[in-house]
PyMOL Python script that loads the backbone (N, CA, C, O; Angstrom):
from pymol import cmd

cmd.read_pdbstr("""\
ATOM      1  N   UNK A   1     -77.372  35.481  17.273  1.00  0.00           N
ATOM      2  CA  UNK A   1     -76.698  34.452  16.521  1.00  0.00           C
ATOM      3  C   UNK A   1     -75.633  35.078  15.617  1.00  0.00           C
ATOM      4  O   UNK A   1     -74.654  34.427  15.251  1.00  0.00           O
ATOM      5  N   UNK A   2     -75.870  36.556  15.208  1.00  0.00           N
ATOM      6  CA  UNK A   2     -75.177  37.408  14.311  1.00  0.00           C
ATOM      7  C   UNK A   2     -73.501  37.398  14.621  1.00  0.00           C
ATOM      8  O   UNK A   2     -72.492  37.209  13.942  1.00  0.00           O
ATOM      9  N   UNK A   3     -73.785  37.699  15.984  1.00  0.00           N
ATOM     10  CA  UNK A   3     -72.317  38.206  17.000  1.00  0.00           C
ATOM     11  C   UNK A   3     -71.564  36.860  17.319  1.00  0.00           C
ATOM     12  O   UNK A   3     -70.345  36.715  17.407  1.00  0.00           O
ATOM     13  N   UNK A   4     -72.837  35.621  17.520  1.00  0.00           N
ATOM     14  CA  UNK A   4     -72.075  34.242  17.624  1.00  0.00           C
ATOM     15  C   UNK A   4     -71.130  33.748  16.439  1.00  0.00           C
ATOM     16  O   UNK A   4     -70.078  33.126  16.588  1.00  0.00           O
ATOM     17  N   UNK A   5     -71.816  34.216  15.003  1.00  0.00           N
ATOM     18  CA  UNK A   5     -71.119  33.856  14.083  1.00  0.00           C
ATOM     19  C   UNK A   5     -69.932  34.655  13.770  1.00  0.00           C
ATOM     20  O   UNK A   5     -69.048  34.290  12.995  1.00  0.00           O
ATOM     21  N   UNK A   6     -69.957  35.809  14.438  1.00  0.00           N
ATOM     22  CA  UNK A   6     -68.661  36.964  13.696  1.00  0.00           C
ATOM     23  C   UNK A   6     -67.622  36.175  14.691  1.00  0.00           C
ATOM     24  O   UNK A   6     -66.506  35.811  14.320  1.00  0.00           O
ATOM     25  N   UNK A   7     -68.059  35.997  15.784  1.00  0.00           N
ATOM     26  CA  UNK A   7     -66.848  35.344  16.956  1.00  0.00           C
ATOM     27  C   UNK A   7     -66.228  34.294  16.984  1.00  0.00           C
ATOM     28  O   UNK A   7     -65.092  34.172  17.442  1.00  0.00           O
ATOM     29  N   UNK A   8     -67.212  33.010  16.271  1.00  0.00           N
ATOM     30  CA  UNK A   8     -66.626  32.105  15.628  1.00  0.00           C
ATOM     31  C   UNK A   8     -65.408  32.402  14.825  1.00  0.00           C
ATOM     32  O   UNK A   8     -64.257  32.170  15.196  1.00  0.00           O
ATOM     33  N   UNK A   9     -65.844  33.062  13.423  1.00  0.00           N
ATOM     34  CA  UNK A   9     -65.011  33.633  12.287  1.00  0.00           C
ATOM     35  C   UNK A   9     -63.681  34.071  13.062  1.00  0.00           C
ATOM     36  O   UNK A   9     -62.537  33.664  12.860  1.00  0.00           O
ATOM     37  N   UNK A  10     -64.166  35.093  14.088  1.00  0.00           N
ATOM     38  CA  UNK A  10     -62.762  35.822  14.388  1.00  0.00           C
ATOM     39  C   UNK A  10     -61.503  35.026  14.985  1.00  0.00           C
ATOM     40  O   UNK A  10     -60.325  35.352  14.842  1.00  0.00           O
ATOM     41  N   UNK A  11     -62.224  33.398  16.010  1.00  0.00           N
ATOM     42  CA  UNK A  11     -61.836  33.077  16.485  1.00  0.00           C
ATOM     43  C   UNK A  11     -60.936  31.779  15.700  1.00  0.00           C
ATOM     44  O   UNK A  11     -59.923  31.248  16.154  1.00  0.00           O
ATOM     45  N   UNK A  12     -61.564  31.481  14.518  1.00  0.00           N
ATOM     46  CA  UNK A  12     -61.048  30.778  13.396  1.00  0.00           C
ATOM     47  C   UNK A  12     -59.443  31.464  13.235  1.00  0.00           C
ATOM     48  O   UNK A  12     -58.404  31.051  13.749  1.00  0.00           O
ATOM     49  N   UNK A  13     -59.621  32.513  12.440  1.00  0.00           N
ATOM     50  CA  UNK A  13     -58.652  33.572  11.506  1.00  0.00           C
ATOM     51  C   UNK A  13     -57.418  33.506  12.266  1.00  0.00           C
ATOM     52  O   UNK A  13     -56.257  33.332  11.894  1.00  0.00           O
ATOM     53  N   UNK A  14     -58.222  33.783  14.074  1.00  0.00           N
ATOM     54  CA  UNK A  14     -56.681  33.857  14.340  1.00  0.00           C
ATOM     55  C   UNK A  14     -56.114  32.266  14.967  1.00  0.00           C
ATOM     56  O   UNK A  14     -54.943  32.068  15.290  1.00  0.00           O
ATOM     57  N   UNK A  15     -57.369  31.076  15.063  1.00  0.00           N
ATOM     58  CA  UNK A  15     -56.310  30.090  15.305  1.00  0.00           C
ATOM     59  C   UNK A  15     -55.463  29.436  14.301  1.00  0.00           C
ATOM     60  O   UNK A  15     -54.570  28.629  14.557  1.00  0.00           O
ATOM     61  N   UNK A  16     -55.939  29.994  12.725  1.00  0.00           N
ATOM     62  CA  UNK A  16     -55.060  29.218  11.595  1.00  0.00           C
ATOM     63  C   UNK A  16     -54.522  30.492  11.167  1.00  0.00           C
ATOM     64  O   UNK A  16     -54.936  31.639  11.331  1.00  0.00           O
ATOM     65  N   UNK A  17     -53.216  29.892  10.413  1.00  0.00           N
ATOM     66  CA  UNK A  17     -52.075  30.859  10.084  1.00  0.00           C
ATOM     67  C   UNK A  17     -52.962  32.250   9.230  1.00  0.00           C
ATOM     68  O   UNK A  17     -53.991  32.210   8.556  1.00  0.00           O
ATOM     69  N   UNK A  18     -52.364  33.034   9.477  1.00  0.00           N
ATOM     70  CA  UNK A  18     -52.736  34.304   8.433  1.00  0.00           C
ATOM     71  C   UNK A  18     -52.472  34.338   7.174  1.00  0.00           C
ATOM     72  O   UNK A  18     -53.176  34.956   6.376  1.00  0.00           O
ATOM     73  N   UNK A  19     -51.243  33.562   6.792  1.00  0.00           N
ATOM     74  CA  UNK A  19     -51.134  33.898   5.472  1.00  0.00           C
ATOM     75  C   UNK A  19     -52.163  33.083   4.383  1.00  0.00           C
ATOM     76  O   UNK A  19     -52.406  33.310   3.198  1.00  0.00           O
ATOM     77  N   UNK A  20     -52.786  31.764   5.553  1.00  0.00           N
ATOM     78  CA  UNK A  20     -54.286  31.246   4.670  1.00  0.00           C
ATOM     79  C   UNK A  20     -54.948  31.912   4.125  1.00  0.00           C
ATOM     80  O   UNK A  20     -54.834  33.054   4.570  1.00  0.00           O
ATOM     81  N   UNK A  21     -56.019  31.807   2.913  1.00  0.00           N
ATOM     82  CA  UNK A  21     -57.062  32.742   2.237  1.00  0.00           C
ATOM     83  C   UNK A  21     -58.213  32.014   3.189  1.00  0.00           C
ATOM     84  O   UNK A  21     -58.606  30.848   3.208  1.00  0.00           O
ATOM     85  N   UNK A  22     -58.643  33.331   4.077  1.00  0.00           N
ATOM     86  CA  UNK A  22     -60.055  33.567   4.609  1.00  0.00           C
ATOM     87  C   UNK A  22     -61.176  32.799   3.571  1.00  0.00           C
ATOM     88  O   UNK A  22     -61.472  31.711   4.064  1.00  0.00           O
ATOM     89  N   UNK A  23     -61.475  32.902   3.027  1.00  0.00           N
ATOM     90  CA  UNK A  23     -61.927  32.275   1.765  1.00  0.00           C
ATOM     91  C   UNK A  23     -61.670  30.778   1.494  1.00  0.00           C
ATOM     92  O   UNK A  23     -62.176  30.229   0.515  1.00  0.00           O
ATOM     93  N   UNK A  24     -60.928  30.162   2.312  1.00  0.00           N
ATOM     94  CA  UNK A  24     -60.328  28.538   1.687  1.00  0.00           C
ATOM     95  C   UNK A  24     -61.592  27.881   1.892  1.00  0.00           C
ATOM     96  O   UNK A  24     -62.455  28.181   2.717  1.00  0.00           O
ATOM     97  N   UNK A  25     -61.602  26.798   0.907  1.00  0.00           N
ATOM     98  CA  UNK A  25     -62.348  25.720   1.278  1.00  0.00           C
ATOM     99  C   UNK A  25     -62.243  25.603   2.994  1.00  0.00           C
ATOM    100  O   UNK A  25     -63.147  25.693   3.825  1.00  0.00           O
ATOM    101  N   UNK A  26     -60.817  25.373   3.176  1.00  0.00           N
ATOM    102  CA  UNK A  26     -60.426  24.392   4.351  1.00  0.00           C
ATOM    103  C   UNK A  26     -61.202  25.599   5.874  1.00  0.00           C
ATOM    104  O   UNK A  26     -61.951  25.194   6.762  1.00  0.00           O
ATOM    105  N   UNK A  27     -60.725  26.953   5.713  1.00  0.00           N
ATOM    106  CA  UNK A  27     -61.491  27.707   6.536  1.00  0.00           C
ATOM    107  C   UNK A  27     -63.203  27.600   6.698  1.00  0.00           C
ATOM    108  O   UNK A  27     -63.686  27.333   7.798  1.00  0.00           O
ATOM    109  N   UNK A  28     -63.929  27.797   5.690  1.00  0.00           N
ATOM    110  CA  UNK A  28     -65.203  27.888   5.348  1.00  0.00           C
ATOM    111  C   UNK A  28     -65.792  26.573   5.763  1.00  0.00           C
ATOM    112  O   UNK A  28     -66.807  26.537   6.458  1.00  0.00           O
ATOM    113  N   UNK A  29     -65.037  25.247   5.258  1.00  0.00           N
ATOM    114  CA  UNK A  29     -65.958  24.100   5.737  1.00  0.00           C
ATOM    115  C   UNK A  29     -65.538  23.790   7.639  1.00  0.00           C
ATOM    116  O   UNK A  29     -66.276  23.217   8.440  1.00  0.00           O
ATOM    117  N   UNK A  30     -64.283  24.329   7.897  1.00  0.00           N
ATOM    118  CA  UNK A  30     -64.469  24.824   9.752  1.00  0.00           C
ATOM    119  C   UNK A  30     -65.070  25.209  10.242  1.00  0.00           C
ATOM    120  O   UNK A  30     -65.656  24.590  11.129  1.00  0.00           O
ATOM    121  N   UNK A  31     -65.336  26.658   9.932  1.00  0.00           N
ATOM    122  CA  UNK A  31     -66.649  27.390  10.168  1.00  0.00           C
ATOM    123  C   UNK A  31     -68.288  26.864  10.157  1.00  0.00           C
ATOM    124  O   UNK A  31     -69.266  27.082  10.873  1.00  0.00           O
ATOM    125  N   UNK A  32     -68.026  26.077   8.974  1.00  0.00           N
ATOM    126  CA  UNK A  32     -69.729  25.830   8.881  1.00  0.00           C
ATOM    127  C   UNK A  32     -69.718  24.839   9.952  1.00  0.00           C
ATOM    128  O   UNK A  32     -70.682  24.817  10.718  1.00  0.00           O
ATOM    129  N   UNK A  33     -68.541  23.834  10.143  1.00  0.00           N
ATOM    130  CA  UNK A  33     -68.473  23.105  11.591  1.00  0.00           C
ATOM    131  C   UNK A  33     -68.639  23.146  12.577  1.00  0.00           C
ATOM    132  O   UNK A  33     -69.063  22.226  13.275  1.00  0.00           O
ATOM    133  N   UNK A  34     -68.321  24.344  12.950  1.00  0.00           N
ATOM    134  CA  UNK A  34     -68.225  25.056  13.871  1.00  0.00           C
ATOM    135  C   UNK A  34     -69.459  25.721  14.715  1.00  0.00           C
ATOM    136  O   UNK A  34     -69.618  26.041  15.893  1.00  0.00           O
ATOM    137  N   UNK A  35     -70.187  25.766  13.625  1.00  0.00           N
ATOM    138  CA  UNK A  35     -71.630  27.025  13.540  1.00  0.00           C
ATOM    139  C   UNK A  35     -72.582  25.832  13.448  1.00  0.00           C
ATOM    140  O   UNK A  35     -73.660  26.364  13.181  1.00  0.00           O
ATOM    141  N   UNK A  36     -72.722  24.901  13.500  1.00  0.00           N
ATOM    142  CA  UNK A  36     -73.439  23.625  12.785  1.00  0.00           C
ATOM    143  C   UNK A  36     -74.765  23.311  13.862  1.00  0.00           C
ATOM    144  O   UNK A  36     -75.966  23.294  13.592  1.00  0.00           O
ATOM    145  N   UNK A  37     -74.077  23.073  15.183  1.00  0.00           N
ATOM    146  CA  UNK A  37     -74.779  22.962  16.838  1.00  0.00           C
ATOM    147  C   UNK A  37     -75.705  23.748  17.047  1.00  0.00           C
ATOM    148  O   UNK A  37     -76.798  23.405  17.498  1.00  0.00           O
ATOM    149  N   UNK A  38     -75.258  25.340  16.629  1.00  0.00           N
ATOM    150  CA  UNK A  38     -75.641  26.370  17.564  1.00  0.00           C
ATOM    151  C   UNK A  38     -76.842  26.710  16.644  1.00  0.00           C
ATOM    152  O   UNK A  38     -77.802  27.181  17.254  1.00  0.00           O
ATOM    153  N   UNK A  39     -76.993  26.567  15.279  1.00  0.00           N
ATOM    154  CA  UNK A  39     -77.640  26.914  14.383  1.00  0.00           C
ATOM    155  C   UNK A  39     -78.640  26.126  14.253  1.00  0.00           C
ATOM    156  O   UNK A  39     -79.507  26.749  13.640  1.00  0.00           O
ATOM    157  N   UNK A  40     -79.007  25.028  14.515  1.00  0.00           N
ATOM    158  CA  UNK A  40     -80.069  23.494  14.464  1.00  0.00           C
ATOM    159  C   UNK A  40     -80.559  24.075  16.000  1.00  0.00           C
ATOM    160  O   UNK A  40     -81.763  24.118  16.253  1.00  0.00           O
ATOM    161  N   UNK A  41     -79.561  24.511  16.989  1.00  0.00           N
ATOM    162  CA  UNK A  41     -80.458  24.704  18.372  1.00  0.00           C
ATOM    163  C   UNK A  41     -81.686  26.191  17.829  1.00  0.00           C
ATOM    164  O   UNK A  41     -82.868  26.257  18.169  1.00  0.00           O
ATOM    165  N   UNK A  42     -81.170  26.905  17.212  1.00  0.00           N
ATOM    166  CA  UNK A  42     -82.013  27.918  16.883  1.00  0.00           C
ATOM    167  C   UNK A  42     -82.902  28.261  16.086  1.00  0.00           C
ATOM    168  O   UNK A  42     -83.580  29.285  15.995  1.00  0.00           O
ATOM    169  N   UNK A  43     -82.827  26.788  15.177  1.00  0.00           N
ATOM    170  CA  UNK A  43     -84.006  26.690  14.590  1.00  0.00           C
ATOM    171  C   UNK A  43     -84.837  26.304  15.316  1.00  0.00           C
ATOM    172  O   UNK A  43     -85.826  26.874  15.777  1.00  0.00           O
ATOM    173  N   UNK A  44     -84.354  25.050  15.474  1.00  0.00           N
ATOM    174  CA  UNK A  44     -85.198  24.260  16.383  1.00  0.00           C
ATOM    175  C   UNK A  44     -86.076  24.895  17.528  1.00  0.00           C
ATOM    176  O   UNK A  44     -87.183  24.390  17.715  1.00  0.00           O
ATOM    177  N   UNK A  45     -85.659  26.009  18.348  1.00  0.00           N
ATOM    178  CA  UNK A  45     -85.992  27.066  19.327  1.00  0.00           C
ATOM    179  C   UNK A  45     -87.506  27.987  18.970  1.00  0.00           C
ATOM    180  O   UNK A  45     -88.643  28.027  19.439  1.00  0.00           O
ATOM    181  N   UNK A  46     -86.743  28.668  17.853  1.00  0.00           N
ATOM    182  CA  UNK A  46     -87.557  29.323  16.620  1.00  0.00           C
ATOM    183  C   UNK A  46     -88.594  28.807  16.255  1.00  0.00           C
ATOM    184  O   UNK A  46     -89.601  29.486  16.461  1.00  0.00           O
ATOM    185  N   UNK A  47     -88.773  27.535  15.629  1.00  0.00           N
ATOM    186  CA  UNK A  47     -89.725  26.786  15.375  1.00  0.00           C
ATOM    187  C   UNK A  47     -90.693  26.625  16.936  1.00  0.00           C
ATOM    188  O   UNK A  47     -91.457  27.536  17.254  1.00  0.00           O
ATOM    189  N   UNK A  48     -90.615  25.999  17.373  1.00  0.00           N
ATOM    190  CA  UNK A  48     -90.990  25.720  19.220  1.00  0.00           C
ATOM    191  C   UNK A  48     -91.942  27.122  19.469  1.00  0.00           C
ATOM    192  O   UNK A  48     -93.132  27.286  19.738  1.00  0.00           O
ATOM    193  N   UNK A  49     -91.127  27.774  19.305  1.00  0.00           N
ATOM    194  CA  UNK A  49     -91.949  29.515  19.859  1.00  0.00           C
ATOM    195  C   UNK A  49     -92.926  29.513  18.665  1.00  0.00           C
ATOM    196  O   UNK A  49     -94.113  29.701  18.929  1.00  0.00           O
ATOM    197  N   UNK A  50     -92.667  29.379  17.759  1.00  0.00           N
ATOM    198  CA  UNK A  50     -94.230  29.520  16.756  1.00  0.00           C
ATOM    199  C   UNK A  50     -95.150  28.615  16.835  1.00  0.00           C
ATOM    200  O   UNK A  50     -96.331  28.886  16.616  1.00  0.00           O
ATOM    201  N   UNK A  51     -94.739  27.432  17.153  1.00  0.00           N
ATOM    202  CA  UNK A  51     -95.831  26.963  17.517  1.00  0.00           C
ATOM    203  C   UNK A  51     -96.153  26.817  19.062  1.00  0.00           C
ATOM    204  O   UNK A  51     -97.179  26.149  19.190  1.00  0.00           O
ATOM    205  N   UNK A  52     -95.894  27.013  19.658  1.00  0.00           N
ATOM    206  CA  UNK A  52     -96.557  26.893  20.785  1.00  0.00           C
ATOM    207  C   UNK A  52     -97.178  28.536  21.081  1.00  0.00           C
ATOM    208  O   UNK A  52     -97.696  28.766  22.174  1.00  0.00           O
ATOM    209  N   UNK A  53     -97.099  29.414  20.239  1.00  0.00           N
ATOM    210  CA  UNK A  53     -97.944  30.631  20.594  1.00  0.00           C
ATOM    211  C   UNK A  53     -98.805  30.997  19.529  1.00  0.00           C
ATOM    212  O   UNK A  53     -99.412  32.066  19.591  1.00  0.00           O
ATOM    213  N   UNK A  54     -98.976  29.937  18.179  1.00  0.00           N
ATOM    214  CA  UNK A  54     -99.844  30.076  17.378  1.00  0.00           C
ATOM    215  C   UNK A  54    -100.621  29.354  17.476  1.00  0.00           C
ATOM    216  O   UNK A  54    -101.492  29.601  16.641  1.00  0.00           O
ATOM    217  N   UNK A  55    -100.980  28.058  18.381  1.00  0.00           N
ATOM    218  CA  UNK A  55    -101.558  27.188  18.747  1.00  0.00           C
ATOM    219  C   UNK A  55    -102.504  27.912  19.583  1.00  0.00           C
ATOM    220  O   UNK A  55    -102.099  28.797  20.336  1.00  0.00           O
ATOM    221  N   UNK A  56    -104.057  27.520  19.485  1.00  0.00           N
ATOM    222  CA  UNK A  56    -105.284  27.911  20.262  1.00  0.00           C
ATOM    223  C   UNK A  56    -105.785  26.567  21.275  1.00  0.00           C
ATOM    224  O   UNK A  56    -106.823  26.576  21.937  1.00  0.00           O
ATOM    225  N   UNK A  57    -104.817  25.454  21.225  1.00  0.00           N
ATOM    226  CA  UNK A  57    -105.820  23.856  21.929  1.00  0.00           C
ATOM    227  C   UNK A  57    -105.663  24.738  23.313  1.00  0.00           C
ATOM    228  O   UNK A  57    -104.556  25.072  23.736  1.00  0.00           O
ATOM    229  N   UNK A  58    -106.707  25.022  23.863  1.00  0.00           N
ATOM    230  CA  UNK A  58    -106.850  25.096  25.492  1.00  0.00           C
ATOM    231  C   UNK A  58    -105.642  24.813  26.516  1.00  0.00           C
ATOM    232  O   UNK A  58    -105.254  25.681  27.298  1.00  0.00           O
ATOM    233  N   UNK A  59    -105.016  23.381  26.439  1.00  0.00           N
ATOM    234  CA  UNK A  59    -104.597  23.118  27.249  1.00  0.00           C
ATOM    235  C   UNK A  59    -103.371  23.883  27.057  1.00  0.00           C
ATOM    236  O   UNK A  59    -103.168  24.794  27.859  1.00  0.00           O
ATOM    237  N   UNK A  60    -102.597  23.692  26.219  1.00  0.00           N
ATOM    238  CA  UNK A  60    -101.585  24.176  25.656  1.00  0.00           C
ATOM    239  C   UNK A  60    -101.539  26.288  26.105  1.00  0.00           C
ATOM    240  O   UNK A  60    -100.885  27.148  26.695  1.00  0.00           O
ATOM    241  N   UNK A  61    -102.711  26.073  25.309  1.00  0.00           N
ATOM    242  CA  UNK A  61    -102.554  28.107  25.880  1.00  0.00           C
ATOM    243  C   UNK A  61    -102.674  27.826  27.595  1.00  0.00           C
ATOM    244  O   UNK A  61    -102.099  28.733  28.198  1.00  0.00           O
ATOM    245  N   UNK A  62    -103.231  26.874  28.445  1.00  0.00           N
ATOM    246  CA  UNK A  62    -103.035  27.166  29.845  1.00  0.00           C
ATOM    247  C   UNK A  62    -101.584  27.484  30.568  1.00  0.00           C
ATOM    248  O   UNK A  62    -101.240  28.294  31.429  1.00  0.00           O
ATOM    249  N   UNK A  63    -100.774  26.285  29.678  1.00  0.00           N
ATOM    250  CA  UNK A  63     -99.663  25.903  29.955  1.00  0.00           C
ATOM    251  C   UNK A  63     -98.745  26.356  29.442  1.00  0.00           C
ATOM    252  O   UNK A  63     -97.612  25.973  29.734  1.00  0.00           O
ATOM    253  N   UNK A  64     -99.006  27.411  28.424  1.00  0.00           N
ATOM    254  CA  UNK A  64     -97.869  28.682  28.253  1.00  0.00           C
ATOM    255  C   UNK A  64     -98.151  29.519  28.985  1.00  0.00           C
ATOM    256  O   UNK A  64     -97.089  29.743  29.565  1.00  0.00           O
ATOM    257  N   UNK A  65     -99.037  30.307  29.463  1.00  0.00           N
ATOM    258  CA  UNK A  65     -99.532  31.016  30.258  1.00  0.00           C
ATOM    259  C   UNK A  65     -99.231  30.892  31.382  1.00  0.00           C
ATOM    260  O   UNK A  65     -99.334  31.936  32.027  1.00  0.00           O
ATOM    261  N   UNK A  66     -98.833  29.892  32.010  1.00  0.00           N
ATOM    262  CA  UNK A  66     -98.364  29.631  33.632  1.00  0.00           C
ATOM    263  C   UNK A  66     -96.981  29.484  33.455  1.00  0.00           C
ATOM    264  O   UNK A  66     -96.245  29.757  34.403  1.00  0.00           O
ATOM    265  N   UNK A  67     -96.417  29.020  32.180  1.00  0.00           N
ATOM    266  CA  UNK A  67     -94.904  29.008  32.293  1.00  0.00           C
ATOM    267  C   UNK A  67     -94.441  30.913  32.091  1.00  0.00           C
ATOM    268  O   UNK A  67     -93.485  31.292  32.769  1.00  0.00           O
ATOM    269  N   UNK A  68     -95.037  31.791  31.325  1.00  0.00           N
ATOM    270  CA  UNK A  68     -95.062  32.757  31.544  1.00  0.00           C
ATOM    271  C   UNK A  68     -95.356  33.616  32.690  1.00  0.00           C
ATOM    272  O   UNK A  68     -94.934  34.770  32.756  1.00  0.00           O
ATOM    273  N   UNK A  69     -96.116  33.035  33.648  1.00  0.00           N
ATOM    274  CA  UNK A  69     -96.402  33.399  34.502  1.00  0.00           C
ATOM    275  C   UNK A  69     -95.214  33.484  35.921  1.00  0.00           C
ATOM    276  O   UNK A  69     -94.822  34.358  36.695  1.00  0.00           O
ATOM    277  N   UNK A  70     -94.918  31.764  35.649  1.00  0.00           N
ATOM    278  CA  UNK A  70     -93.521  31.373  36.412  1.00  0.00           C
ATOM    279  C   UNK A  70     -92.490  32.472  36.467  1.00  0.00           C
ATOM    280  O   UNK A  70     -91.948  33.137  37.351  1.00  0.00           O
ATOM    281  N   UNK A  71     -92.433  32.360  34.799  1.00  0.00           N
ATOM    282  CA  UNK A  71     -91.173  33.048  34.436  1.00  0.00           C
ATOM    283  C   UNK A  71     -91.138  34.529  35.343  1.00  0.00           C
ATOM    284  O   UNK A  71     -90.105  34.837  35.937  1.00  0.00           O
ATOM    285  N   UNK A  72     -92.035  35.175  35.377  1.00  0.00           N
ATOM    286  CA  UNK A  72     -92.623  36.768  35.733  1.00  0.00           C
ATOM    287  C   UNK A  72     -92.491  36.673  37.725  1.00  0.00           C
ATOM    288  O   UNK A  72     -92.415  37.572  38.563  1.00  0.00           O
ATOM    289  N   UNK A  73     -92.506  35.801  37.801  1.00  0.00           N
ATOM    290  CA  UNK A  73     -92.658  35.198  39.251  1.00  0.00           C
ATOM    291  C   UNK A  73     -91.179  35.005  39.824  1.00  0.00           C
ATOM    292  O   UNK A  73     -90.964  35.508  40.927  1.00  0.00           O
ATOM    293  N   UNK A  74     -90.111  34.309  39.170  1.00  0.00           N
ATOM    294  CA  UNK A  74     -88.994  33.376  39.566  1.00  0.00           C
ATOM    295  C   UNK A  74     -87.487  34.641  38.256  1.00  0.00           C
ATOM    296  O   UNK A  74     -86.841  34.565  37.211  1.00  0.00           O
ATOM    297  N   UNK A  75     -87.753  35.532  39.358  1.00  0.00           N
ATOM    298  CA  UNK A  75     -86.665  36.076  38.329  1.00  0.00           C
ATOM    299  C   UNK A  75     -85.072  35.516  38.012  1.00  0.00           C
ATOM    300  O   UNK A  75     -84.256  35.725  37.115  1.00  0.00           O
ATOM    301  N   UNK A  76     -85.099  34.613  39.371  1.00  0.00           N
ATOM    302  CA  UNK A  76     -83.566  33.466  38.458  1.00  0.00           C
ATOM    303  C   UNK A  76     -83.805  32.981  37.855  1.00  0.00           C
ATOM    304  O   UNK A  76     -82.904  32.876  37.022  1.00  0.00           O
ATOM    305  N   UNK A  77     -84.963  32.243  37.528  1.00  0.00           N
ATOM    306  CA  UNK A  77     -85.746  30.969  36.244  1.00  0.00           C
ATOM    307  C   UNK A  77     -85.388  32.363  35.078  1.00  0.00           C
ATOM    308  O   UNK A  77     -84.808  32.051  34.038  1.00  0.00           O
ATOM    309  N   UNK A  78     -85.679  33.561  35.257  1.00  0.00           N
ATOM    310  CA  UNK A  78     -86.058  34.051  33.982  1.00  0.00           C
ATOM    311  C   UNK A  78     -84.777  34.568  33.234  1.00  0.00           C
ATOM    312  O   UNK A  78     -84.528  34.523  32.029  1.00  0.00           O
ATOM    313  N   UNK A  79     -83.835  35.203  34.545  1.00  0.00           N
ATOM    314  CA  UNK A  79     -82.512  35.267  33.646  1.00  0.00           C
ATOM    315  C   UNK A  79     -81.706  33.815  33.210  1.00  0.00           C
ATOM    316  O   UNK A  79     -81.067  33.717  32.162  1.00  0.00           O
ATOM    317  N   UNK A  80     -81.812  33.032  33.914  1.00  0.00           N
ATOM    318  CA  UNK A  80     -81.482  31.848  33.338  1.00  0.00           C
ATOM    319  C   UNK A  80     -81.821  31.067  31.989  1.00  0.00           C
ATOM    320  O   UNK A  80     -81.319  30.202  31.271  1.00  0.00           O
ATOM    321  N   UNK A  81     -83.089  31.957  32.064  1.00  0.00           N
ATOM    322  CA  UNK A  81     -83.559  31.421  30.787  1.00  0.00           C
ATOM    323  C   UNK A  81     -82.944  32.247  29.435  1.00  0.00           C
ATOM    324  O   UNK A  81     -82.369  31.885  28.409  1.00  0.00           O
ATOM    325  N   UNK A  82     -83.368  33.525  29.977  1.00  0.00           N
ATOM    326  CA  UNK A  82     -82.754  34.425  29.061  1.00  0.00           C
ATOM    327  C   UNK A  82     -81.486  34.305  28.413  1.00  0.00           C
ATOM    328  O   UNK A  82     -81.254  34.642  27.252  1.00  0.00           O
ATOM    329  N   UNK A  83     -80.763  33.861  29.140  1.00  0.00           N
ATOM    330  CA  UNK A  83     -79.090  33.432  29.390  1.00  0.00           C
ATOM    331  C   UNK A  83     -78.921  32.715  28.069  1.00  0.00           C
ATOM    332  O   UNK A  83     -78.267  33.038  27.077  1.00  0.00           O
ATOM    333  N   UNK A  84     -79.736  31.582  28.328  1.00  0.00           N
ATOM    334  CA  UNK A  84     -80.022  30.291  27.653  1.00  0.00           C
ATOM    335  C   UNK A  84     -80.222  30.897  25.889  1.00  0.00           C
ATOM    336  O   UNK A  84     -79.455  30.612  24.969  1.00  0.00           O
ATOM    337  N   UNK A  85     -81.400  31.735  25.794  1.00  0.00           N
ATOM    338  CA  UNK A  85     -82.072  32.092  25.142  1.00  0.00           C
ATOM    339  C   UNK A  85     -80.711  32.762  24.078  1.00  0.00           C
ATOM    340  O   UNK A  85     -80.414  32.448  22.925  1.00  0.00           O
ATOM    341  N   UNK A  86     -80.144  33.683  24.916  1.00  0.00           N
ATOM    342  CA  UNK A  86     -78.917  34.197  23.831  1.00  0.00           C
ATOM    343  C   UNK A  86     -77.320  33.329  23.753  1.00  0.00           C
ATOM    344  O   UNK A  86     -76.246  33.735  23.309  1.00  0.00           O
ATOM    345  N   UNK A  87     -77.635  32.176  24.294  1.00  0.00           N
ATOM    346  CA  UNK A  87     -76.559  31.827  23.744  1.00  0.00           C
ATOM    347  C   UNK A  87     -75.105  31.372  24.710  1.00  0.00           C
ATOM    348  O   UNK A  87     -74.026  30.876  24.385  1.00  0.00           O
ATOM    349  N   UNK A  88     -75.750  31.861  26.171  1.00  0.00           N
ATOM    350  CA  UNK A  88     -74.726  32.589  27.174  1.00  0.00           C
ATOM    351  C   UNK A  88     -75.040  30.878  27.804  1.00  0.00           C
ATOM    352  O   UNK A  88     -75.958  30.078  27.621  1.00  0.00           O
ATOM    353  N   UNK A  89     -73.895  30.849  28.529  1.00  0.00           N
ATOM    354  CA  UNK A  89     -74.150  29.638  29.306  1.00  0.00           C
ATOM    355  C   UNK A  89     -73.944  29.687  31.197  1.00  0.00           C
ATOM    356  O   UNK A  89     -74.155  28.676  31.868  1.00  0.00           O
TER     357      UNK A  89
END
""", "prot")
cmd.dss("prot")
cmd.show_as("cartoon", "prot")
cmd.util.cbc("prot")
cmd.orient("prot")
């Protein structure tokens, strides 16, 4: 998410004039615009993975366990996922 946000930034700076202050309101509330999507998907993600691997209900541990299993099984499912996972589309 680190590298997503520097690329954003970079990609800001150079679509508005240079002689703007990096620093403007008007830059900063772009940015947070900008970053707004990607940042709610990664909580949201984040959250998901803690609970579904801190959770003990039976069914639930079956059914991570076979999607892990999949995953280990279906190596396009897994880079795809992975893909997913960082950001890549």
């Amino acid at each position: 998410m680190g590298v997503r946000d520097a690329n954003a930034l970079a990609r800001l700076f150079a679509k508005n004039n240079t002689t703007t202050d990096p620093g403007s309101f008007e830059n900063l509330s772009q940015y947070k615009q900008m970053r707004l999507a990607d940042k709610a998907k990664v909580i949201q993600a984040t959250d998901t993975l803690v609970r579904v691997f801190s959770n003990h209900y039976a069914p639930l541990v079956t059914g991570r366990n076979l999607s892990l299993l999949g995953l280990n099984l279906l190596p396009s499912l897994k880079t795809r996922f992975a893909k997913q996972a960082m950001g890549q589309r």
